[in-house]
C-alpha positions as CSV (number, residue, x, y, z in Angstrom):
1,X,85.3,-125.1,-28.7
2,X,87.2,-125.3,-25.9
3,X,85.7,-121.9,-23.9
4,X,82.7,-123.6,-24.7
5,X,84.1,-127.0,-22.6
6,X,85.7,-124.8,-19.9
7,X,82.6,-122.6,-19.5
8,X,80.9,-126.1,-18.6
9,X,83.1,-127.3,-16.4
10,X,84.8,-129.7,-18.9
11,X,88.3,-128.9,-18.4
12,X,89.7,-131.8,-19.4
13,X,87.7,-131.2,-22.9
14,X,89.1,-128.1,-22.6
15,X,92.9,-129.0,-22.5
16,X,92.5,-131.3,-25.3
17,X,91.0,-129.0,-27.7
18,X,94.0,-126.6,-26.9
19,X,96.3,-129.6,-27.1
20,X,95.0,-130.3,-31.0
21,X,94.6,-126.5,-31.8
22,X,98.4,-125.8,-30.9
23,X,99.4,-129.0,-32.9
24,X,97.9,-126.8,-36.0
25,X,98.9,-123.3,-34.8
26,X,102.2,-123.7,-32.4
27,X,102.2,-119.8,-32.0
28,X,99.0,-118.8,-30.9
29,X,99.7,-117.7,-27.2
30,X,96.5,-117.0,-26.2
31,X,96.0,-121.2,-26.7
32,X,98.8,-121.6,-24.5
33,X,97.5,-119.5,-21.9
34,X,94.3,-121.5,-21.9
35,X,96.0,-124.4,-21.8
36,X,97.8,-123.2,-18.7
37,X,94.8,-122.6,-17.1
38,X,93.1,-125.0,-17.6
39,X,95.5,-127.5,-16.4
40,X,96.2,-125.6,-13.6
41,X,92.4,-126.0,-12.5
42,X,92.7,-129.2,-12.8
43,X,94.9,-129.0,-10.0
44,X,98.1,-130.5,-12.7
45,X,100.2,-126.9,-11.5
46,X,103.2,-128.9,-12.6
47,X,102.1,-129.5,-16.5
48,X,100.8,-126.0,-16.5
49,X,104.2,-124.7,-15.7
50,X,105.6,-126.9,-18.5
51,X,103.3,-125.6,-20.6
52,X,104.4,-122.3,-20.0
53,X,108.0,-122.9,-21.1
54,X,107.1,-124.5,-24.0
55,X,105.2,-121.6,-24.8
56,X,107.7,-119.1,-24.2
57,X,110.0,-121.7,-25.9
58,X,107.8,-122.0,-29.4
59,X,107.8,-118.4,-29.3
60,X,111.2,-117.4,-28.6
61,X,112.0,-119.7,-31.4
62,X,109.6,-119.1,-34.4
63,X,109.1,-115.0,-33.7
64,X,112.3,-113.9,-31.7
65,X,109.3,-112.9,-29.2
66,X,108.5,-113.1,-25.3
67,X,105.6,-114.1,-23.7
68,X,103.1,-111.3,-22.9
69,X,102.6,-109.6,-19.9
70,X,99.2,-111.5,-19.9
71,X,100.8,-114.5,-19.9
72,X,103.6,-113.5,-17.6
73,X,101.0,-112.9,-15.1
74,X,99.0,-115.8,-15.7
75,X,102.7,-117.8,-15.2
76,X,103.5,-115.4,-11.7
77,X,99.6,-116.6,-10.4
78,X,100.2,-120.4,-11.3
79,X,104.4,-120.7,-10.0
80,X,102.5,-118.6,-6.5
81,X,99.7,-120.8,-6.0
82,X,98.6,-123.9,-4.8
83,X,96.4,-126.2,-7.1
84,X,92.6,-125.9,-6.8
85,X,90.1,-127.7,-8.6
86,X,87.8,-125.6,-10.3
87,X,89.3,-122.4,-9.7
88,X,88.7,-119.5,-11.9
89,X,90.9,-116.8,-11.9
């Protein structure tokens, strides 16, 4: 549900659907890494960042594991950049 929001330019849809999903399923990077960017589109770089240590937190925790080099990079683009609206990477 929330591609389908983000592929319509509801990212704020978007977020929230990742928001509930990860309330269900706190391990599920790839929902973090949506999360991230769709925030960061938003132009919220700040919350997206936080949402990237609590992802590397939740996972560091439960598995003993480190965000993926997908995620890494998606982290490197967002901590380099500067906000834009309706970006897509």
């Amino acid at each position: 549900m929330a591609y389908l929001y983000a592929t319509l330019g509801m990212y704020q849809e978007a977020a929230q659907q990742c928001r509930k999903a990860l309330v269900r399923q706190p391990c599920r990077e790839g929902i973090h890494r949506a999360l991230m960017g769709y925030l960061w589109r938003m132009g919220r770089r700040d919350e997206a960042l936080a949402q990237f240590r609590a992802c590397a937190q939740v996972l560091s925790r439960e598995l003993d594991a480190e965000p993926s080099p997908e995620t890494m990079q998606l982290y490197q683009h967002i901590l380099q950049s500067q906000p834009a609206r309706l970006h897509h990477l």
